[in-house]
N, C-alpha and C positions, 0 to 999 in steps of 0.2 A: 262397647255399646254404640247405637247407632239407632238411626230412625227417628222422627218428631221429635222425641224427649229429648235426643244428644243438641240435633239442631237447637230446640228452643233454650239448650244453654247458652248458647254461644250467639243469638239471634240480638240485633242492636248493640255488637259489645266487641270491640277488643279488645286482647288481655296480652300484654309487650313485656316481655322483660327486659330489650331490646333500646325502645324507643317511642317518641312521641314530639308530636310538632302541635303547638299551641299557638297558632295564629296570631300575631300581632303581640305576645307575649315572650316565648322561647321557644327552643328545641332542646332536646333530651335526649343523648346519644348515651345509650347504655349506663344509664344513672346517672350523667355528667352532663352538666348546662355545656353544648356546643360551641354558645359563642364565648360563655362567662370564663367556664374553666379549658375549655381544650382547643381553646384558638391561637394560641401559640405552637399546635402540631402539622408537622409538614401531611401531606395528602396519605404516605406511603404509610406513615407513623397513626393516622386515622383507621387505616385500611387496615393493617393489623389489627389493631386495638378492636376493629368491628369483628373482625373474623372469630379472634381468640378471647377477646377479655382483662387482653394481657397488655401491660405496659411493659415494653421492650425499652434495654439499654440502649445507650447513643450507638455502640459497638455493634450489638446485634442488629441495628436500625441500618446501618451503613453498610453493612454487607446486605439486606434484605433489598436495597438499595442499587448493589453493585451485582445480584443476579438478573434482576431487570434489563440495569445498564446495558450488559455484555454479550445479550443476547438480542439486541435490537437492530437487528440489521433491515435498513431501508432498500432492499434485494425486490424487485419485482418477479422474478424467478423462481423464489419460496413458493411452494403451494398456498399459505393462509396472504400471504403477501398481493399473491395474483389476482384473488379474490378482489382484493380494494381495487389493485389496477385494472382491472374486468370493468368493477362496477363505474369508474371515475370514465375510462373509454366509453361507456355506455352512457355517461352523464346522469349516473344514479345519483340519491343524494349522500353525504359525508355520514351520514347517519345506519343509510343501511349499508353502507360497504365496509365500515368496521366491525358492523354488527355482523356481518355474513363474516368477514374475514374470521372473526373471533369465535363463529360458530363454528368454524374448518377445523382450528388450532386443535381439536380432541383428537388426532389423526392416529390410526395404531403406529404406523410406525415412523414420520417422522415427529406429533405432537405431543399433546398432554399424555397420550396413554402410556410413555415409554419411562416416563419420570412418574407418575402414579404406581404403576408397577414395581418399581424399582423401590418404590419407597414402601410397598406391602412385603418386597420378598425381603427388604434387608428387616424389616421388623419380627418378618416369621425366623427370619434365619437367626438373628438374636436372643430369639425365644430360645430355642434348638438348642443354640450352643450352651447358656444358662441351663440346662437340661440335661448336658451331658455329652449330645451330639457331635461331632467333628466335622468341621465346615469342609472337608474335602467328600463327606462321606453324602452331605447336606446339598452341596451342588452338583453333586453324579446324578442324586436322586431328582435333583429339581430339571436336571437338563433330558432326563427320561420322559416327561412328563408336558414342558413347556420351555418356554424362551428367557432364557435369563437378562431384565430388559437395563438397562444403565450403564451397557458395553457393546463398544463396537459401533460403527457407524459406515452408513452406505456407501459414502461416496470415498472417504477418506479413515483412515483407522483413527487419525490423529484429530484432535479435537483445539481448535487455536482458544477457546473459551478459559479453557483448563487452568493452565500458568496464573493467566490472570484472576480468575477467582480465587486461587488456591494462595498466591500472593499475598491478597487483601486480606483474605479468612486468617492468615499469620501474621499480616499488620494488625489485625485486631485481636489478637489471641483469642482465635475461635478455629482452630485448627488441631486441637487435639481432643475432641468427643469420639467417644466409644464406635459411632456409627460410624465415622469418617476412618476410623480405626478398619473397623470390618469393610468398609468399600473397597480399599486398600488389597487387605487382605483375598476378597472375594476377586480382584486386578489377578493378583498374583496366583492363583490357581488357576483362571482362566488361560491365562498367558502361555502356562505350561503346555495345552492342549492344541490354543491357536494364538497364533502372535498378533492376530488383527484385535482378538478382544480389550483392547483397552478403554477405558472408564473412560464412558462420555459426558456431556453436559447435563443431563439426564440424571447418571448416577449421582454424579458429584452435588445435583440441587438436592435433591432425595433428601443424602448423605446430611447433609451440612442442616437443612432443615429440620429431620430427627433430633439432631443434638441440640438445635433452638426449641424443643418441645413440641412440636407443631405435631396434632392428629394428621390421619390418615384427611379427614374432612377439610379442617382448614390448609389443606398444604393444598388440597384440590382445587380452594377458593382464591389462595396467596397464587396459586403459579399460572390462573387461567389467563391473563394480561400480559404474562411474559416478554410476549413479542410486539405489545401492542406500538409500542413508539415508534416502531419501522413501516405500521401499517399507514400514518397519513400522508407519507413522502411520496409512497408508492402512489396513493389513488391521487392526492394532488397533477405529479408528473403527466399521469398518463389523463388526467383532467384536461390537460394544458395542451393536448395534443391532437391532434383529429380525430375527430370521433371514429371510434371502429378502429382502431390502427394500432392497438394493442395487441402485438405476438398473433398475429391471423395466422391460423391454421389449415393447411390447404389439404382437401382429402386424399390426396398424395402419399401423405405424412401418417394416414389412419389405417393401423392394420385390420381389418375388416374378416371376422372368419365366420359369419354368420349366414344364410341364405345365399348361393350366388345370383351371378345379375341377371335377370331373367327380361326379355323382349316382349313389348306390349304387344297383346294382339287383339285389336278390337273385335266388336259383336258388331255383326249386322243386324238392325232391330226386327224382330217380330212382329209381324201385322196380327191386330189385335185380334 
C-alpha cells in the first residue's frame, strides 16, 4: 500500500525496535539503557550487538577483534588508503577523506565485494552439498558461470594475513566450524587445477564469520570498516606534507587510447 493513507500512518511518528534518545534523560540501544546497562562494552562489542542482536562471547569478541587488527595497514599505496592521502594533500577535512576512503573500500576486486562473495557462494555451496551434490561437481559448475571470489590474489598467491588469523581462531577454539571446514576444502580442489588459487583473506573472513552466525546482511555491515585504522595514518602523513605532493602523476605515466592529438586551427572571423 502506498499513497496519502500509507504516509499518514507513519506522518508525526517513529516506530524503532532499534532505539531511542531521550534528551536529558537516557538512551536506548536496542532495549538496553546505554549508559546504565551496556557501558561496560568495548566499541567493537557495541557494534556487533547493533548489527545482530547478539551478545557475542569474550572468544568470538577477540577474534572479531583480531580481523580488523590484521588487516589495517597504514599503506598509502592501497587504493581506499590513497583516497585519505589524496584528500589530506589536497587539505580536505578528516571527515570527508575517510568518508570517501570508506566509500572506495566496496571495490570488485581488491574490496568488500571479494569477501561478500565469498560468503554467498560458501553458503550456496553448503546448501548443495546437504542436497546431495559433490563439491568437485559444484565448483566446475560454479567456475563455468562466474569467478570463484575468496582465492587467489593479484599481486602475490600467498596471503601474510592467513597464519595469523588462523593462529588466533585456534587460540580461541573457533577453528573448527563446518564452513571453515568447506573453505579448506573448496583450497584443495582449486589447487589441483591452479597452484596460485590459495584461500585469501577474503575467504578466510567469509569463512570464519558463517560459523560466528553472521547473515549475509550483517557480515556486509561487521566487514565495511575493515581497513579503516590504516586510513588516518595515511591522510594525516600526506596532511603534513606540501600541499599537492602526494604520488603526482605526470601524463607520461597515462596510456591514453582515445581521440589522437589533433592541432588547433583557428577561424578567421566572418563579417557580419
Amino acid at each position: 500500500m502506498n499513497g496519502p493513507d500509507f504516509l499518514q500512518q507513519h506522518t508525526d511518528r517513529l516506530k524503532s525496535r532499534m532505539g531511542a534518545c531521550f534528551p536529558g534523560e537516557r538512551a536506548v540501544f536496542r532495549g538496553h539503557d546505554l549508559h546504565a546497562e551496556l557501558r561496560d562494552m568495548d566499541w567493537v562489542e557495541l557494534f556487533v550487538f547493533g548489527i545482530t542482536g547478539r551478545r557475542l562471547t569474550p572468544q568470538q569478541l577477540r577474534l572479531l577483534h583480531a580481523i580488523w587488527v590484521y588487516t589495517s595497514y597504514p599503506d598509502a599505496r592501497i587504493w581506499n588508503n590513497r583516497v585519505a592521502a589524496l584528500a589530506g594533500s589536497s587539505r580536505s577535512t578528516p571527515t570527508l577523506a575517510l568518508a570517501a576512503s570508506l566509500a572506495v573500500s566496496e571495490a570488485t576486486v581488491y574490496g568488500g565485494y571479494p569477501s561478500i562473495s565469498a560468503f554467498d557462494f560458501f553458503m550456496r555451496t553448503r546448501k548443495k552439498i546437504a542436497q546431495g551434490e559433490h563439491l568437485e561437481e559444484i565448483i566446475h559448475s560454479e567456475r563455468q558461470t562466474r569467478r570463484i571470489y575468496g582465492y587467489g590474489r593479484p599481486i602475490t598467491s600467498a596471503d601474510e594475513r592467513l597464519p595469523w588469523l588462523l593462529e588466533r581462531a585456534r587460540e580461541l577454539c573457533l577453528d573448527q566450524g563446518p564452513y571453515l571446514r568447506l573453505a579448506f576444502d573448496v583450497e584443495r580442489v582449486l589447487l589441483k587445477d591452479n597452484p596460485l588459487l590459495r584461500m585469501n583473506y577474503a575467504g578466510l573472513v567469509a569463512a570464519l564469520s558463517l560459523d560466528l552466525g553472521f547473515s549475509a546482511r550483517e557480515f556486509h555491515l561487521f566487514r565495511f570498516p575493515m581497513t579503516f585504522a590504516g586510513m588516518p595514518p595515511c591522510f594525516l602523513e600526506s596532511s603534513q606534507e606540501t600541499e599537492g605532493a602526494f604520488l603526482p602523476l605526470s601524463c607520461a605515466h597515462i596510456v591514453y587510447e582515445g581521440t589522437p592529438k589533433r592541432s588547433w586551427q583557428s577561424r578567421t572571423a566572418q563579417p557580419a
